[in-house]
py3Dmol code that shows the C-alpha trace and the ligand (Angstrom):
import py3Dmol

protein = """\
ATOM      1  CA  UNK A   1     -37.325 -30.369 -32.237  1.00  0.00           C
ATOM      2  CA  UNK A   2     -34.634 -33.369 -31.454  1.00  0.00           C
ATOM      3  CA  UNK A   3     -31.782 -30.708 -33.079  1.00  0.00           C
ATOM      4  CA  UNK A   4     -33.057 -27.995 -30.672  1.00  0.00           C
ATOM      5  CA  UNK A   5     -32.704 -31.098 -27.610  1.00  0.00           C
ATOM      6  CA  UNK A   6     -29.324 -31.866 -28.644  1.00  0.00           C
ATOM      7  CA  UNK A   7     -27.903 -28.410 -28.588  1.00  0.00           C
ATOM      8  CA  UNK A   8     -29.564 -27.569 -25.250  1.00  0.00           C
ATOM      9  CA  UNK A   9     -27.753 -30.832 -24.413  1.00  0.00           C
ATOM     10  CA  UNK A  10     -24.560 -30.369 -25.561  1.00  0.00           C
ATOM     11  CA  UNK A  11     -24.425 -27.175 -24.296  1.00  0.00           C
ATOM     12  CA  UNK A  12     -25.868 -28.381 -20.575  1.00  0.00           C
ATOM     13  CA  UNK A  13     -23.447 -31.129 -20.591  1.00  0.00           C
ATOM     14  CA  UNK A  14     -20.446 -28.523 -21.802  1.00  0.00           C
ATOM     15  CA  UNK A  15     -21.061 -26.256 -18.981  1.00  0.00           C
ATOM     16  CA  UNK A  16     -21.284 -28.894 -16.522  1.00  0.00           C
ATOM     17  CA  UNK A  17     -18.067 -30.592 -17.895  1.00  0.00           C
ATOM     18  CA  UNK A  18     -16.715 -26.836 -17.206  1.00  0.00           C
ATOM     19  CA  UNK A  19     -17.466 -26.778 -13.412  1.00  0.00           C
ATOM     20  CA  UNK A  20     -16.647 -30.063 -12.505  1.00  0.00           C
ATOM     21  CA  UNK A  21     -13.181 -29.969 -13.916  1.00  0.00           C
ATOM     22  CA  UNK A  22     -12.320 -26.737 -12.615  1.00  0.00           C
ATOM     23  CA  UNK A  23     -13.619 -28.214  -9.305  1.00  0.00           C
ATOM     24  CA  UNK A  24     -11.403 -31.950 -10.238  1.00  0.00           C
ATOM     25  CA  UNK A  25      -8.426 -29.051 -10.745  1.00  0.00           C
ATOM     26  CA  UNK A  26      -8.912 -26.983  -7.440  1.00  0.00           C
ATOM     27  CA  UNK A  27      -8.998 -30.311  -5.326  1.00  0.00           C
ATOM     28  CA  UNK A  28      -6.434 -31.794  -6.635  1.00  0.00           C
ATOM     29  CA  UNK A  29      -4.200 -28.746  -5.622  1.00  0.00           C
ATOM     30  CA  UNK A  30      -5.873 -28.804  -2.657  1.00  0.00           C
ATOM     31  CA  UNK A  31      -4.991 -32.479  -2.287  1.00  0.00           C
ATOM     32  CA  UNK A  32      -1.039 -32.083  -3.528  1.00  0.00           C
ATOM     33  CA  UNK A  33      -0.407 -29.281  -0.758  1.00  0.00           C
ATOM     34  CA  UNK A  34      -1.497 -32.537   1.779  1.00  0.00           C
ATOM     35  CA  UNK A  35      -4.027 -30.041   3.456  1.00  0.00           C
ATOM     36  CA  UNK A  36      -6.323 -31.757   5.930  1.00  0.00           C
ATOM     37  CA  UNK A  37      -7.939 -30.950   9.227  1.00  0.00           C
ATOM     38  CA  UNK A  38      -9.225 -33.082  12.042  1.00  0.00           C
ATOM     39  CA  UNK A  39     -12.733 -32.623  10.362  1.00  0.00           C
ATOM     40  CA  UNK A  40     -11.786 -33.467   6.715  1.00  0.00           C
ATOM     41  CA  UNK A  41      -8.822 -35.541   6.325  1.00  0.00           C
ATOM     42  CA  UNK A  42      -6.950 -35.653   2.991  1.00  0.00           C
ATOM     43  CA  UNK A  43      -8.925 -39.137   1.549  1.00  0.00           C
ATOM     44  CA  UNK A  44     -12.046 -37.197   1.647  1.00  0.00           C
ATOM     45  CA  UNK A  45     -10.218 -34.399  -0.410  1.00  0.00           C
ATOM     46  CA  UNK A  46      -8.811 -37.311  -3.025  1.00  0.00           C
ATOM     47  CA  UNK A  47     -11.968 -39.169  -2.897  1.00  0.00           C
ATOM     48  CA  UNK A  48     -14.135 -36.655  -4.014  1.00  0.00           C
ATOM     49  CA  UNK A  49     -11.187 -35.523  -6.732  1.00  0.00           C
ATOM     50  CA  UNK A  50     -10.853 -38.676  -8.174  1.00  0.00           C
ATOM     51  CA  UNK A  51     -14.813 -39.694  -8.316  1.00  0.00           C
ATOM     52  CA  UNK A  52     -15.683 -36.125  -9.637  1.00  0.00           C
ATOM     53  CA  UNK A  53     -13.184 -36.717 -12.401  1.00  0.00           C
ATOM     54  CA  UNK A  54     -14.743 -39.527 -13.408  1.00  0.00           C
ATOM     55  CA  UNK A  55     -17.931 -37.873 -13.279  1.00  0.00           C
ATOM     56  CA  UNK A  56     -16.252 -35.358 -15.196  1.00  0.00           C
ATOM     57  CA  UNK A  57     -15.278 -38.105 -18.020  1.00  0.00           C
ATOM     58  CA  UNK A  58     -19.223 -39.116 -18.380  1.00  0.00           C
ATOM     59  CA  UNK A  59     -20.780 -34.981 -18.698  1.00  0.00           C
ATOM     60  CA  UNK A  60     -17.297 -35.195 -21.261  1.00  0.00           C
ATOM     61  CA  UNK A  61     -18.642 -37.976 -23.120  1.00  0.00           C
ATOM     62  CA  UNK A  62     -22.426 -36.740 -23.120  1.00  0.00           C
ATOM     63  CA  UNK A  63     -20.926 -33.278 -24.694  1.00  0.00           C
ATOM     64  CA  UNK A  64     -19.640 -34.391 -27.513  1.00  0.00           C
ATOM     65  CA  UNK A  65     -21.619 -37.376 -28.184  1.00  0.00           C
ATOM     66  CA  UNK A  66     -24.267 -34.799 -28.605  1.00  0.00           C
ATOM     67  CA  UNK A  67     -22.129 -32.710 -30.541  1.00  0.00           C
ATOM     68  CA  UNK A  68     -21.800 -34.982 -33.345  1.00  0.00           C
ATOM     69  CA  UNK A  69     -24.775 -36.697 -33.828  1.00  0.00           C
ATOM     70  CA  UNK A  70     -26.750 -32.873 -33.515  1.00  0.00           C
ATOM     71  CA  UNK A  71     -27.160 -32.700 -37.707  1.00  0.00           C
ATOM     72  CA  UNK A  72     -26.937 -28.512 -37.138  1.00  0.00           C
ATOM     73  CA  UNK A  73     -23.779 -28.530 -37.007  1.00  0.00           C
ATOM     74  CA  UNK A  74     -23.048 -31.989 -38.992  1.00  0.00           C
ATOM     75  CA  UNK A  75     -19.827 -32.402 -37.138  1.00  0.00           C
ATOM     76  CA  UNK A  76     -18.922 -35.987 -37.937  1.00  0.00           C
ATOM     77  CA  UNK A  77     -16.620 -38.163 -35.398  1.00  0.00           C
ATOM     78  CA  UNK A  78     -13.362 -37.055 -37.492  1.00  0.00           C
ATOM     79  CA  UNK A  79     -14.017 -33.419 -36.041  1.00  0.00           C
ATOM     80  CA  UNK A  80     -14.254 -35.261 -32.410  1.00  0.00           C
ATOM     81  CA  UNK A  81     -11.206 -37.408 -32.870  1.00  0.00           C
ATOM     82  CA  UNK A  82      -8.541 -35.412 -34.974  1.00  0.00           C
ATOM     83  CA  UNK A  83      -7.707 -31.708 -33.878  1.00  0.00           C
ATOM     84  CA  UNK A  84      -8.476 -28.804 -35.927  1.00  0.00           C
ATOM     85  CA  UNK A  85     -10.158 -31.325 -38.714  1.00  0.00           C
ATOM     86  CA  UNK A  86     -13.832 -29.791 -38.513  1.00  0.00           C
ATOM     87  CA  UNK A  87     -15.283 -27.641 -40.695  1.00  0.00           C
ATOM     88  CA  UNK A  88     -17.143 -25.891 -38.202  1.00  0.00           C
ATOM     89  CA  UNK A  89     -15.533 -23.794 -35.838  1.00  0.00           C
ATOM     90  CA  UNK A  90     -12.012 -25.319 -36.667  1.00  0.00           C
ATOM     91  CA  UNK A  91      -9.712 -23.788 -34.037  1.00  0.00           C
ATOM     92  CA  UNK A  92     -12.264 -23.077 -31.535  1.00  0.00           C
ATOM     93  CA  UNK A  93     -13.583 -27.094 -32.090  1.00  0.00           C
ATOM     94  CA  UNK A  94      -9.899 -28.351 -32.537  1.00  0.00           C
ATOM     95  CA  UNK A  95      -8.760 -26.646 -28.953  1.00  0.00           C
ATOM     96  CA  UNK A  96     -11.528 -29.013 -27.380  1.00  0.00           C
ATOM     97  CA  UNK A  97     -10.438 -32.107 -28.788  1.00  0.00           C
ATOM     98  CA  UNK A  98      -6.474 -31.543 -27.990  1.00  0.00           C
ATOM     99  CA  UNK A  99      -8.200 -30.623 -24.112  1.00  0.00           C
ATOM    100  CA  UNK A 100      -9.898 -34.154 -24.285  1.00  0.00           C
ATOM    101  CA  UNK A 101      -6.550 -36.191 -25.407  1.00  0.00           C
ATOM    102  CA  UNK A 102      -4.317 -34.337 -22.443  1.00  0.00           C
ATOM    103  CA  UNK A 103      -7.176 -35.375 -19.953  1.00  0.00           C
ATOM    104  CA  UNK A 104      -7.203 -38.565 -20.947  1.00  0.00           C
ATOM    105  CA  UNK A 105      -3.729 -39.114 -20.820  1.00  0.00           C
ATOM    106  CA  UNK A 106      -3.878 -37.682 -17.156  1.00  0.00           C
ATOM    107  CA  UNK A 107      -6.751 -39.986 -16.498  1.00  0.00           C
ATOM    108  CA  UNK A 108      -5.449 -43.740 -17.829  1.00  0.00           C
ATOM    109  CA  UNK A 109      -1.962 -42.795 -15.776  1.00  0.00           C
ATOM    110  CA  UNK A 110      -3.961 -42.127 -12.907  1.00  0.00           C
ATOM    111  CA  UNK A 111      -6.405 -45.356 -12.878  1.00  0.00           C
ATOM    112  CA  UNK A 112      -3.064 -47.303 -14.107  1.00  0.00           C
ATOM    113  CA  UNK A 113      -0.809 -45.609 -11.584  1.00  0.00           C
ATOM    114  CA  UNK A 114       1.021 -49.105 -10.609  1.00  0.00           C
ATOM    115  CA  UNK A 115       1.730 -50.094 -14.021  1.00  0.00           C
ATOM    116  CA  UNK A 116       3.213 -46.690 -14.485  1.00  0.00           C
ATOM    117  CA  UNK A 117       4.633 -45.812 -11.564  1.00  0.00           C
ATOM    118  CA  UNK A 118       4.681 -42.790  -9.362  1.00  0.00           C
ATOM    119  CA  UNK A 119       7.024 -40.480 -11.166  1.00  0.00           C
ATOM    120  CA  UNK A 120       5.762 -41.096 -14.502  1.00  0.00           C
ATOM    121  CA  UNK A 121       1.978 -40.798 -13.320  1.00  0.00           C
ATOM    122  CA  UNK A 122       3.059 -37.121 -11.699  1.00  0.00           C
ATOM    123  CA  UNK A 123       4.976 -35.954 -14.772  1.00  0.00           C
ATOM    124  CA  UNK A 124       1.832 -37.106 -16.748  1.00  0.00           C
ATOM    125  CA  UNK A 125      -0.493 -35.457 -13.709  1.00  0.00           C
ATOM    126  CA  UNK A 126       1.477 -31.936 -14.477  1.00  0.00           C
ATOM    127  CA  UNK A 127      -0.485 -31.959 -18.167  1.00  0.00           C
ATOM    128  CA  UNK A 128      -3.489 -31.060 -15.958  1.00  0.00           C
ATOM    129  CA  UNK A 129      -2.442 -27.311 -15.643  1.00  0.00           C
ATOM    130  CA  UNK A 130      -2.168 -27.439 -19.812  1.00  0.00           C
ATOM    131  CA  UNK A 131      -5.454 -29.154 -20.360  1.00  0.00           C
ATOM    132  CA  UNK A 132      -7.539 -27.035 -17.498  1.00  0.00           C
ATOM    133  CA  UNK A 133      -7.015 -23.522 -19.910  1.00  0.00           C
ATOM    134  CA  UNK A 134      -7.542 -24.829 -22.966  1.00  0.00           C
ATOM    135  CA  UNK A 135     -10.303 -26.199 -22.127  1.00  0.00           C
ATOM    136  CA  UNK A 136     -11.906 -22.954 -20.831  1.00  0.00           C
ATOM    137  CA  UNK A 137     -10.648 -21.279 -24.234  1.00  0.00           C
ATOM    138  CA  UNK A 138     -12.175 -23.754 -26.273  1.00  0.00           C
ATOM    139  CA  UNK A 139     -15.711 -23.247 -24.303  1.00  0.00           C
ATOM    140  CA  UNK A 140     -15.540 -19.069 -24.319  1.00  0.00           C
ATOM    141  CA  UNK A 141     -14.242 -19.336 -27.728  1.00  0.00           C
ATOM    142  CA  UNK A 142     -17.963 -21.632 -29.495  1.00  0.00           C
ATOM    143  CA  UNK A 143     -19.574 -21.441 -26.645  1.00  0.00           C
ATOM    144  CA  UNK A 144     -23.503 -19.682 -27.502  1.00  0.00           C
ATOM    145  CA  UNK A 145     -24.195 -18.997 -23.694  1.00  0.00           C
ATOM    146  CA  UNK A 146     -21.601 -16.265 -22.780  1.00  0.00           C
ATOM    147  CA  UNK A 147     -24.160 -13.707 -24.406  1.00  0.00           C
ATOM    148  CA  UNK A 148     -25.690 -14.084 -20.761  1.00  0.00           C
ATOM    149  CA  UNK A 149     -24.719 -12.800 -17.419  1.00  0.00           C
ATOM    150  CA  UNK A 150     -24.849 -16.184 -15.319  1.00  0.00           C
ATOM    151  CA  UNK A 151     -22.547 -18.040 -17.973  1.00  0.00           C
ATOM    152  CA  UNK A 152     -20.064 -15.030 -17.227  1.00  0.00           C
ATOM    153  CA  UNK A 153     -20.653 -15.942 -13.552  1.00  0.00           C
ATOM    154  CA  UNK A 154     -19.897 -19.767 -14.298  1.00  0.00           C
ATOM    155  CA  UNK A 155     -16.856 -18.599 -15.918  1.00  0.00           C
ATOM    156  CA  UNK A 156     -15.567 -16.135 -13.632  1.00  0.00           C
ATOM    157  CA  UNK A 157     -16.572 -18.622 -10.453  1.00  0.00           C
ATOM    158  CA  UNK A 158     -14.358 -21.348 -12.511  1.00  0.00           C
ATOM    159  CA  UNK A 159     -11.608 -19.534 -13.518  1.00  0.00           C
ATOM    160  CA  UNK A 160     -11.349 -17.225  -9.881  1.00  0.00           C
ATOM    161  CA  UNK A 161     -11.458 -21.015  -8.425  1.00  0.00           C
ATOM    162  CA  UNK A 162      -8.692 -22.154  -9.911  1.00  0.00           C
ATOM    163  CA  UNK A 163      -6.521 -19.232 -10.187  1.00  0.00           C
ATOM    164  CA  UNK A 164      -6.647 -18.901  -6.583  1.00  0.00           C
ATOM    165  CA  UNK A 165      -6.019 -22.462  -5.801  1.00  0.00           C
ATOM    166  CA  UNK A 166      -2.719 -21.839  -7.847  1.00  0.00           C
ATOM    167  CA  UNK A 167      -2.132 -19.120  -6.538  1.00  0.00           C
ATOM    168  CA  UNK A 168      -2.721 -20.443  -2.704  1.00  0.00           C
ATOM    169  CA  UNK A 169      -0.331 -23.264  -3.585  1.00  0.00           C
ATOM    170  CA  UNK A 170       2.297 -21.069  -4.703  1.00  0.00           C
ATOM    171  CA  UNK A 171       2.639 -19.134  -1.391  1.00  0.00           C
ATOM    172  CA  UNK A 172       2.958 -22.256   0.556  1.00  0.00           C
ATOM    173  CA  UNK A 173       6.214 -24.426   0.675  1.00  0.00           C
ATOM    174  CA  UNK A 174       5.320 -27.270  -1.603  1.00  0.00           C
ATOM    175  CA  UNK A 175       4.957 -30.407   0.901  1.00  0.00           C
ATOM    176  CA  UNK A 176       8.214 -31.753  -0.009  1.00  0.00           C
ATOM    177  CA  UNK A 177      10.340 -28.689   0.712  1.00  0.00           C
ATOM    178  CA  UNK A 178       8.253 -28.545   3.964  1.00  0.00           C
ATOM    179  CA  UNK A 179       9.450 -32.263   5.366  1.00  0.00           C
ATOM    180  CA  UNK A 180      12.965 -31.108   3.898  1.00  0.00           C
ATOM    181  CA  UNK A 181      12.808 -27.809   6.176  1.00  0.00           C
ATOM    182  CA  UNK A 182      11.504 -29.822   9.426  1.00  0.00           C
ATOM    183  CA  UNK A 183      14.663 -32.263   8.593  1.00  0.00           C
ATOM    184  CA  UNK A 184      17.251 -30.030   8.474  1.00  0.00           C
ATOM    185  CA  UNK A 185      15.997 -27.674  10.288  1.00  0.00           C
TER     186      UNK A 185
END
"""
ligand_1 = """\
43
HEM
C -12.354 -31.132 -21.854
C -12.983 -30.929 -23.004
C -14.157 -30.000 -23.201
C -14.766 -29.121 -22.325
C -14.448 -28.834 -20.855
C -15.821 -28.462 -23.067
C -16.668 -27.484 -22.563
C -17.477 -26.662 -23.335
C -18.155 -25.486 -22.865
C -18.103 -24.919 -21.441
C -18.851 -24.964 -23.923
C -19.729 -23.698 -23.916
C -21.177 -24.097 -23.714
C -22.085 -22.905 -23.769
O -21.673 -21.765 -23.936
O -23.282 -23.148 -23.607
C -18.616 -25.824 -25.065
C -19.149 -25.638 -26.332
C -19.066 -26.555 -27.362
N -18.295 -27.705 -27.376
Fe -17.068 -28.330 -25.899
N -15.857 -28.966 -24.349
C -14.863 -29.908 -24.475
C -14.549 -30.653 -25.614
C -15.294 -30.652 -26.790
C -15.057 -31.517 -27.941
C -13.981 -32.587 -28.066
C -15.993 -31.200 -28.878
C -16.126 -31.824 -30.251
C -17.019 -32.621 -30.569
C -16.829 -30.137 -28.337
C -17.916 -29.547 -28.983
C -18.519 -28.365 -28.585
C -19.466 -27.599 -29.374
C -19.994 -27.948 -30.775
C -19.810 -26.470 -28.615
C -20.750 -25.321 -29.009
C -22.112 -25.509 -28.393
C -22.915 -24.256 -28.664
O -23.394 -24.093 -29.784
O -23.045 -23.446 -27.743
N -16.368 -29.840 -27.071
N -17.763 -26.833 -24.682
"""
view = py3Dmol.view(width=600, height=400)
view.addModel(protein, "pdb")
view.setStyle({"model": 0}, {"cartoon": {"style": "trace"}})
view.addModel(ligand_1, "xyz")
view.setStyle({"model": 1}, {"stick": {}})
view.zoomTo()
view.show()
């Protein structure tokens, strides 16, 4: 009965982990291309990116916490902390954990920003658009729900989501090239 909890939880907590990080990655474009509007100006946008990501870290943390300790699959931590080490599901497992390492590498230059300092902390920040798809890969590639129609939806809402905020950002002069147009005319 607790095994059958522990799944439903890991998988719950997976999922959720899923949408809030594509949401963490669309407003953080959102937030790079300096888009605000009298209504919503740009420190709600990086508010809510930064608190969802650490949101994000907690569903993260749930996920695999419940992972290892569910005795089905009898992952151990080693599977949790090393890439491609478990047994079960090695590549599909081992895609998750290198996804985990480049977000938290984007996340301990972001809360330690000053120590780092600004061009470091972007360079880092950049790691986001590496993390973001294998992520996704490692969650269609063990994930048990995508035998049903509204985990396609999730997927295709989360990857649509993203794709277009890339793809939004790439049609616009970035915000830099912008000031350099409005400077030199
Ligand atoms: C950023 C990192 C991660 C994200 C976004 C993520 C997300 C997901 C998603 C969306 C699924 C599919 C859930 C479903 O179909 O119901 C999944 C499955 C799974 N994940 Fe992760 N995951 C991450 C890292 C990890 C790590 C490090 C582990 C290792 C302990 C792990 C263990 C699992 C397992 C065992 C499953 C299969 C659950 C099942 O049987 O359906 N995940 N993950």
């Amino acid at each position: 009965m607790s095994d059958t909890i522990l799944w439903y939880a890991t998988r719950g907590a997976g999922i959720v982990t899923l949408i809030l990080l594509s949401t963490v990655v669309v407003l953080g474009i959102i937030a790079s291309m300096r888009t605000q509007t009298p209504g919503w100006p740009r420190f709600l946008t990086t508010g809510f990116h930064r608190n969802l990501a650490l949101m994000t870290l907690v569903f993260l943390a749930l996920h695999i916490v419940t992972a290892v300790v569910d005795p089905f699959t009898a992952l151990g931590w080693n599977a949790a902390l090393i890439p491609f080490s478990s047994s079960y599901r090695r590549f599909w497992l081992g895609l998750g954990v290198v996804a985990v390492y480049l977000l938290l590498a984007v996340a301990v230059t972001s809360l330690l920003r000053p120590v780092f300092g600004y061009q470091a902390w972007r360079a880092v920040h950049w790691l986001a658009y590496a993390m973001w798809p294998v992520a996704v890969i490692h969650g269609i590639g063990t994930g048990t729900d995508l035998r049903f129609l509204w985990m396609w939806a999730i997927e295709a809402v989360c990857i649509g989501g993203v794709l277009a905020a890339i793809a939004w950002r790439s049609s616009r002069p970035s915000p830099t090239a912008w000031r350099e147009v409005q400077v030199n005319g």
